[in-house]
Each structure stands twice: as C-alpha cells, then as structure tokens.
C-alpha positions in Angstrom: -19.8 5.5 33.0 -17.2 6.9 30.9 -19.2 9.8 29.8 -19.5 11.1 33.6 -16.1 10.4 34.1 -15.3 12.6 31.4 -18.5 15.2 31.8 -19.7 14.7 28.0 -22.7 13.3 26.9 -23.2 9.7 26.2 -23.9 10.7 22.6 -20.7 12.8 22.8 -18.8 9.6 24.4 -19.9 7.2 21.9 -19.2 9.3 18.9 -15.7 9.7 20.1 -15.1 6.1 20.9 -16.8 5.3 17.2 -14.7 8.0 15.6 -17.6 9.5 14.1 -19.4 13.0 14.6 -17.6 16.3 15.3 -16.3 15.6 18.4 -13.0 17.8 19.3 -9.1 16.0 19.0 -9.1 16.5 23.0 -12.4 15.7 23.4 -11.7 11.8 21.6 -8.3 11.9 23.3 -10.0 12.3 27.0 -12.9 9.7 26.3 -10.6 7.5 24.9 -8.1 7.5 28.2 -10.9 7.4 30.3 -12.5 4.3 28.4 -9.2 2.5 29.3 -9.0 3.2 32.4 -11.8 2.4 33.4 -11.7 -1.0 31.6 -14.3 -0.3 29.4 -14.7 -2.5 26.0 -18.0 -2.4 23.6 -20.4 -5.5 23.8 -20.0 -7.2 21.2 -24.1 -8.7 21.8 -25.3 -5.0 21.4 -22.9 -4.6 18.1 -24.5 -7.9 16.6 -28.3 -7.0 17.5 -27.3 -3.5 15.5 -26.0 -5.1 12.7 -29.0 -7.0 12.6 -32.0 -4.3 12.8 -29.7 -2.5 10.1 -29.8 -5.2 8.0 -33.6 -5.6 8.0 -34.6 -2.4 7.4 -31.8 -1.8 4.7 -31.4 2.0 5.7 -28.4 3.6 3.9 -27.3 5.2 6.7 -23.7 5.7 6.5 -21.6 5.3 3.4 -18.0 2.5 2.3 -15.9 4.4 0.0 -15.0 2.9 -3.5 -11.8 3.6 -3.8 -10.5 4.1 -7.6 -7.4 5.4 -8.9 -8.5 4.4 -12.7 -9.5 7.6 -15.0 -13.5 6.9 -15.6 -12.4 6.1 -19.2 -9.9 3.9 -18.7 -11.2 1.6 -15.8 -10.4 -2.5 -16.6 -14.0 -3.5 -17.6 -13.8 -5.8 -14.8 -13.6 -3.7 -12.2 -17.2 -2.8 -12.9 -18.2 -6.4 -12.1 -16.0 -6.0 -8.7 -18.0 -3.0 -7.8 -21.1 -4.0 -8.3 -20.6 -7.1 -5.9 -19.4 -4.6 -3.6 -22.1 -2.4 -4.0 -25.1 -4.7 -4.0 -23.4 -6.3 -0.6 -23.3 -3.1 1.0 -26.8 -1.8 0.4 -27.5 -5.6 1.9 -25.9 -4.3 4.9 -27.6 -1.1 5.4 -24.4 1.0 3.8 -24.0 2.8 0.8 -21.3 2.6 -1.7 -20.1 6.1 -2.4 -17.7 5.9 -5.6 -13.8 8.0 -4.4 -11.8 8.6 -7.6 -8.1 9.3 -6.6 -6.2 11.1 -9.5 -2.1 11.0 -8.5 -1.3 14.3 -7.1 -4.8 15.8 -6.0 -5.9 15.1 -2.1 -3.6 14.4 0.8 -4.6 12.3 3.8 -6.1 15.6 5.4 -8.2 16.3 2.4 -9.5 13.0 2.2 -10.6 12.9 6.0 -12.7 16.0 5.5 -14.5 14.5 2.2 -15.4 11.0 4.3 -17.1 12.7 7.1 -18.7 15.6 5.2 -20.5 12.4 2.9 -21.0 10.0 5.6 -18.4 7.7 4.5 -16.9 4.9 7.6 -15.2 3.0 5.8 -13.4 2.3 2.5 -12.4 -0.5 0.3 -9.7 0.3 -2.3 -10.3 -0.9 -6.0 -7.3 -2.9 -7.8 -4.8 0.1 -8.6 -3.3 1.3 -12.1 0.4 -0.6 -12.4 2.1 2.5 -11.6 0.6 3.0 -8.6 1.3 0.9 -5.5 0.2 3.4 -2.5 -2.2 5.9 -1.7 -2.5 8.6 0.8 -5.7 8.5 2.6 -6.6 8.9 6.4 -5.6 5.3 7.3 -5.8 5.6 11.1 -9.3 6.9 11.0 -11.8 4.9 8.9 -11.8 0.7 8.5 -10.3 -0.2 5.3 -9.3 -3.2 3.4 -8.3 -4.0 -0.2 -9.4 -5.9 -3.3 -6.1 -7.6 -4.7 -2.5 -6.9 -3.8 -1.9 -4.4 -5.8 -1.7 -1.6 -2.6 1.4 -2.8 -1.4 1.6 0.1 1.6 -0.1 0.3 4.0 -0.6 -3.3 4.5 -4.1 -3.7 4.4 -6.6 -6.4 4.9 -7.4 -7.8 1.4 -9.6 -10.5 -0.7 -8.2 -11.7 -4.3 -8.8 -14.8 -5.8 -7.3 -17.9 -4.9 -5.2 -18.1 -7.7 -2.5 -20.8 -6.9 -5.4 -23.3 -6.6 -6.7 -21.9 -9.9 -3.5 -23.0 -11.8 -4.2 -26.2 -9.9 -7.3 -27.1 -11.3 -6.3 -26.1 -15.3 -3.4 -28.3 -15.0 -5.4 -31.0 -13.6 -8.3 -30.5 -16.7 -5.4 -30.9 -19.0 -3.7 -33.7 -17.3 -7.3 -35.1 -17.4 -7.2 -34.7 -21.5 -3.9 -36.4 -21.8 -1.8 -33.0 -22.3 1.6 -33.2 -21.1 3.6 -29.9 -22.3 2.2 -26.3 -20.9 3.5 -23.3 -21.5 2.3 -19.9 -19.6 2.8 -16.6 -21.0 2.4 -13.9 -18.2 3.0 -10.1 -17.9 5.1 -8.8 -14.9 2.4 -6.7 -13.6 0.0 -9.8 -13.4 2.6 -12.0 -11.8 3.4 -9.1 -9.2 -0.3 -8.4 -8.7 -0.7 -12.3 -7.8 1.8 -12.3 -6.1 3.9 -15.4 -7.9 1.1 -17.8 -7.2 0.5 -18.5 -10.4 4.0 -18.8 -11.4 5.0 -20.8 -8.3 2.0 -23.3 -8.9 2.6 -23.6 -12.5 6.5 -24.6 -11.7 6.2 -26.6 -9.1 3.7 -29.0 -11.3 6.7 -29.2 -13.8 9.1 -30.5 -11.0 6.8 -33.1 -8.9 7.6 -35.7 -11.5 3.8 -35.8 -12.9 5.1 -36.3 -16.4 4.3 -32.8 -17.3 6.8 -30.6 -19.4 6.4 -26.5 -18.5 7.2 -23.5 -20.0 6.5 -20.0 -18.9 8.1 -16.5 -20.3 7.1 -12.8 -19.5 5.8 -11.5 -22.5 6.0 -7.7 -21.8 7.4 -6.2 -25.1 7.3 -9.0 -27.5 6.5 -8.6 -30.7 4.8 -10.7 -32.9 7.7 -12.5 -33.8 8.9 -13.4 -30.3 5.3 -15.0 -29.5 5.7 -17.3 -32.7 9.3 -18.0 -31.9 9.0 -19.2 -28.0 6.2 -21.1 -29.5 8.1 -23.0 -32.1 11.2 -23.6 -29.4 9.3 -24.8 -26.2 6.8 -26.5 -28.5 3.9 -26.2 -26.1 0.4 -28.4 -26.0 -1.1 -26.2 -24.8 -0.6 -22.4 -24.0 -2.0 -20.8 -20.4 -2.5 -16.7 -20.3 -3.4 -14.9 -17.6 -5.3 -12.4 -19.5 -7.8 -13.5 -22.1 -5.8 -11.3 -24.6 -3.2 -13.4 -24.3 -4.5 -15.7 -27.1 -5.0 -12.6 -29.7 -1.1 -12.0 -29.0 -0.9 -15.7 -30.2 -3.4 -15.5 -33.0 -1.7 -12.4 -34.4 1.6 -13.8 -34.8 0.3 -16.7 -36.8 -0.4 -19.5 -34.5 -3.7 -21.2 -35.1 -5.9 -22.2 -32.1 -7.0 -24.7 -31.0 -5.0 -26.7 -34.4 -1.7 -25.8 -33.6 -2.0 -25.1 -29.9 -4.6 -24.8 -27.3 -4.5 -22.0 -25.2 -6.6 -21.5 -21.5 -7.0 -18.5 -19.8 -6.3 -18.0 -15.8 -8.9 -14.8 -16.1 -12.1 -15.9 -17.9 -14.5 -13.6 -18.4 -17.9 -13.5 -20.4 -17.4 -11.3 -23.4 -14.7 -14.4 -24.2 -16.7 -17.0 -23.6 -15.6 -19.1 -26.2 -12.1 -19.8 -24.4 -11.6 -22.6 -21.8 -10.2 -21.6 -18.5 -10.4 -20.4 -15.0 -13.9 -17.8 -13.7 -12.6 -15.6 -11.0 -15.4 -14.8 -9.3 -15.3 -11.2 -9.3 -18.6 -10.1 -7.8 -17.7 -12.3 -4.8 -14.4 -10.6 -4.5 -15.8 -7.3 -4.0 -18.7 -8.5 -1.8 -16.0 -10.2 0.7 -14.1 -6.9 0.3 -16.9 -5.4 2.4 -18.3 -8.0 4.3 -13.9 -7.6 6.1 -14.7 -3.4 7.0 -18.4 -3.7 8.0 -16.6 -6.4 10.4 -14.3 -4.1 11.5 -17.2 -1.8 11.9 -18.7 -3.4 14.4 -15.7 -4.4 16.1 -15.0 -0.9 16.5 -11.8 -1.2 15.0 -10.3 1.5 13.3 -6.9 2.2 10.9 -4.7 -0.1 9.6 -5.0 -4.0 11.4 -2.0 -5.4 13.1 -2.2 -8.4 11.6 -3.7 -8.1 8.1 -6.3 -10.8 7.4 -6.0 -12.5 3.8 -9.0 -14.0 2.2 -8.7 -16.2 -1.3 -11.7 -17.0 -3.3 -11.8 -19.9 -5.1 -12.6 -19.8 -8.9 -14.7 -22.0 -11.4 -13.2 -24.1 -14.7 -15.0 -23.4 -17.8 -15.1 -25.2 -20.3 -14.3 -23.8 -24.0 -13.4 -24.3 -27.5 -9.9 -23.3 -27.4 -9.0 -26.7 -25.9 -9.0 -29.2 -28.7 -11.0 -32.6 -28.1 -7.7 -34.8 -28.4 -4.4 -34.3 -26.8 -2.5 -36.5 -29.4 -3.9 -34.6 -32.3 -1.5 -31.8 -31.2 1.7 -33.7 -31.0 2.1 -34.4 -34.5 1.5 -31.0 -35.6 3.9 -29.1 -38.1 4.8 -25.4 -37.7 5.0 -22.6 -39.6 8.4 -21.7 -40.3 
C-alpha cells in the first residue's frame, strides 16, 4: 500500500521505514509521509514471529555496536565481564556484537553513520565512559541505542545499571544482622556521580531512621595515607564500606588492620577479591539487559533517542567474606594506632 502510493518497491518501502539499506534522504522522507498518511503502523505479530525464526536459527545477520571510549590498555577489567554478557546475549538473538572504540576527537556523528551501515551495525549500546567523558557524538537519530550506567549524561538514553540503593540496603542490613552499629563509607566523586547518589542517599538515610546506627561517609579523592588513618581514628567506624574493592588497600596502606581494627565491605565485589565481604553486581546481566532494551526497540521500529528514557536496575548478590570479623563487640574495644 504505501509502496504504490509512493511508486517504490516494497523492498525499497520497508528499507526506508526500517532505516536500513541505501535508500535516498527523499526517498525515506516520501515513504515516511506517505506511511502516515495513510495510517500505516508495522504489526507488531509479524515483528514477534521474526524475532523468533531469528532466534532459532541464530544467524548473525545484522550487527549492535559496543560502544567504548576506554584505550584497549586501559579498559576497567570489568567492563570485559559487561561485554561478554552483552555479547553472548546478542549472538542469542541472532546479532552480532561488533566492538566501536571512540578516541576523543576522531569521528563526528557523520563519520560514525557511514561506519554502522558499511558493517551492518542497527543498533548500539554504549560501554560505561572514562570520568572525563560524559557525551558522545554518534548518529543518535538513526540507529536504537541505549546505555550501560549513567555515565552518558547527554543524550539521555535508555540505560541498565545496577540497583545500587537496594545494594546499600542489604550490606547495612548483614551488619545490622552481626550486631554492628557504626559504618563509615569512603566513596570517590566519580563513583557517587556515576550512581547517581544512590549509594550515598541510602547509606544516609539509614543513619537518620532512628535504627540505632551511627554513619560516616567522606570523599576520598586525594587523600593521602594519613587522611585515611585520620577519618578513621575521628569517626571511629565498625566497620568501613568502599565502593571499589581498592578501597580497603587505601586503608591497609595507611596502617589500619582488617578485619582487627575495622571491617571493611565492598559495594563492587568482584572475583579476583574474593576474600572481601560485600555486594556482586551482576555485571554480565547488565550488559545482557543493555541489549535485550535496543533489540526491543528493534522490533518496535523505533529509532533515535526515546522520549521517555526507560531505566532498568539490577539487583545484586551479598557475599560473604573474611573482611567482616565474626563478632561485632570484638571491635568496640579496640585501641588505635596513634
């Protein structure tokens, strides 16, 4: 119907309605004006049996970008674990994941547009971004997109991250469980931005309900040794929270002993620290959620950045460790160091 109205193909008019394929600027334009007038909207039945037959036959027929503005070298070995999720999702799906590496200054939105159709790509999900970077230029309005985390912060995208206000939740209700009663929680600006406060606004609010439990929290970026050891001898914390498992060699290099002196638990637990007690972000998940939002979109038909951004929160897993000690009270008659 809309291809006669136009006098295209229907390959031609369902190319240009998908976005995909070299059809013309005024070509998509006409087809496009045409499809609304005449009222016509994709069925959503054909999309789903699609999907479907795709999924079977696991044909890596069209490619989601992974998005990466990380040097190869100096990636956050996590990331890796995100991609893979994202990677063994898509090829689940029928897609391929086709790695983008985005260096600051190279590539424009134009650039960009010509790589993802000269390799297939539809889509694209963009990797957790270096601190200093909070944008990107890419051809938003013409491929589905979303994010892992919150650290795009323009366009607003679509976006999966972990569900990190409950994660505080639960490691203050383990060590309300063990009888601790003072927390502290050392966090660096980046982390708190990337979270978006949730952290920070969980862990405070548990200090003012009136559950008996005394909190601390400071931003450690720039401390030196001696600032860890001195917030540490002035807030006189049970029990230390980090929301990087580094967080507890800053504390072991300026002297303080763990688990004896203080316990510490981390908010990002992660295997090659397995010894330390805290929260599992499930990481894989997080990238395979990232592309289960654009294949949706996919076959929605929807293209460019959503109206109203969808936000999906995954919730994490306590771990147990030895960097909690086995008795709360052991801790409150400890002496420090001067």
């Amino acid at each position: 119907m809309v291809a006669k109205a136009v006098g295209v193909s229907s390959m031609t008019a369902s190319r240009a309605l998908r976005g995909e394929g070299r059809v013309s600027a005024e070509t998509v334009a006409r087809v496009k004006a045409a499809a609304e007038r005449l009222g016509y909207r994709p069925n959503p039945l054909v999309q789903t049996l699609m999907a479907g037959i795709r999924d079977k036959r696991v044909v890596l027929q069209a490619g989601i970008a992974w998005i990466e503005a990380y040097e190869a070298g100096a990636r956050p070995e996590v990331l890796a674990t995100v991609e893979n999720g994202a990677r063994k999702r898509a090829e689940s799906l029928g897609f391929s994941l086709e790695l983008v590496r985005v260096r600051a200054g190279e590539g424009d939105a134009a650039t960009w547009r010509r790589v993802f159709r000269a390799r297939g790509i539809r889509a694209g999900v963009v990797a957790p971004l270096p601190p200093q970077l909070s944008t990107l230029d890419m051809p938003w309005d013409d491929f589905a997109f979303a994010a892992v985390g919150r650290s795009l912060m323009r366009p607003a995208l679509s976006y999966v991250m972990a569900h990190h206000h409950h994660g505080v939740e639960r490691v203050l209700a383990e060590l309300g469980a063990r009888g601790f009663r003072r927390v502290g929680l050392l966090l660096s600006k980046d982390m708190d931005r990337r979270v978006e406060h949730a952290a920070l606004m969980a862990f405070t609010f548990a200090g003012r309900k009136g559950a008996g439990m005394k909190t601390a929290y400071a931003f450690y970026d720039g401390w030196s040794q001696a600032d860890f050891r001195r917030w540490i001898q002035t807030e006189r914390p049970e029990v230390v929270l980090g929301g990087y498992p580094v967080v507890e060699k800053f504390l072991r290099d300026s002297g303080v002993e763990i688990p004896g002196e203080v316990g510490f638990a981390t908010l990002s637990w992660r295997p090659d620290f397995v010894e330390q007690a805290g929260m599992r972000q499930r990481m894989a998940e997080l990238g395979a959620v990232a592309v289960d939002l654009v294949v949706a979109q996919l076959h929605r038909n929807e293209r460019g950045v959503p109206p109203v951004p969808k936000a999906v929160l995954i919730e994490g897993e306590w771990m147990e460790g030895a960097t909690l000690p086995g008795e709360a009270r052991a801790l409150r008659i400890r002496r420090f160091k001067a």
